[in-house]
Each structure stands twice: as structure tokens, then as C-alpha cells.
N, C-alpha and C positions, 0 to 999 in steps of 0.2 A: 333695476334688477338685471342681472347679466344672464343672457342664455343657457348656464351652465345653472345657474339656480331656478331659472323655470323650469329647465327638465328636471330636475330632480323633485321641484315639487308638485309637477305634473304625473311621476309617479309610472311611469311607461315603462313598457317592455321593450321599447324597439333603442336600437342602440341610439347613439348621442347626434351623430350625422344623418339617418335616417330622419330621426326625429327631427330635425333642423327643416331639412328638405322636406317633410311632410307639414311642416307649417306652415315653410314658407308659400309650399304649393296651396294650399286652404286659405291664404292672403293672412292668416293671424302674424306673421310676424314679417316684416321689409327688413332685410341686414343691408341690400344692396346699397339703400339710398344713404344712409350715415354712417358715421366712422365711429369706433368706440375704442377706447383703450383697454386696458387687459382688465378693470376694475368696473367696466360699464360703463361710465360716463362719458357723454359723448364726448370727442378731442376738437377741441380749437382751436389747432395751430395754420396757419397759413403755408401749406409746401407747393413750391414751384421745381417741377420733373419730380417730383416724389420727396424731395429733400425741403425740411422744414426751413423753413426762411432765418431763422437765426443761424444756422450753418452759412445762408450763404453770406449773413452779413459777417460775421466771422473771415470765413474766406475772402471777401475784398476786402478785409481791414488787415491782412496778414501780407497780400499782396501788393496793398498799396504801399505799406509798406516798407514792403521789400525793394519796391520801385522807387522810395526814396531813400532809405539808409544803403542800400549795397551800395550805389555813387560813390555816398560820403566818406563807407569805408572804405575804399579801395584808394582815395588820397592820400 
């Protein structure tokens, strides 16, 4: 269940960020420690500096390449 659907059926007056920081502060809710995508479920992908690991293997595979056809073409 995503944050946006406990508040709503928790039914509160305080707005949406108060209410966040007010649970988190009572320990009911940790956002800190896991990642969630926009649907709730947690995300597990692997990112290395922030950038999910199939981008980088993408990028060495466009590089590499490049490191080996531009040679070829310029013969």
C-alpha cells in the first residue's frame, strides 16, 4: 500500500507532508530505509552514482563499440 493510500484512509486533517513527517516522527512509518517506485513496490534495481546499472552496461557497450568500428570506418 502506498503512502498516498494510507493517508487517505487514515482519514486526517493535516495535510499530506505533515502527515508523513508526523509518522514518521511516532516511528509508524521508515521511508528512509527503502526505495519504492511510484506504485509502491519496492524497486530492485542495482544503481551505481544514482544511475541503474543497465544504463551503464548500455554505455560500455555503445563505447566499446565505437572503439572498434570508427578504425574500421575511416579505412
Amino acid at each position: 500500500m502506498t503512502l498516498n493510500q494510507k493517508y487517505k484512509k487514515s482519514k486526517s486533517k493535516l495535510p499530506f507532508k505533515e502527515w508523513v513527517f508526523d509518522q514518521q516522527k511516532n516511528g509508524i512509518i521508515d521511508i528512509e530505509d527503502s526505495k519504492f517506485s511510484a506504485d509502491g513496490e519496492p524497486k530492485n534495481s542495482i544503481d551505481i552514482a544514482g544511475i541503474p546499472l543497465i544504463y551503464w552496461g548500455m554505455g560500455l557497450v555503445l563505447v566499446v563499440g565505437a572503439i572498434y568500428f570508427i578504425p574500421k570506418l575511416k579505412k
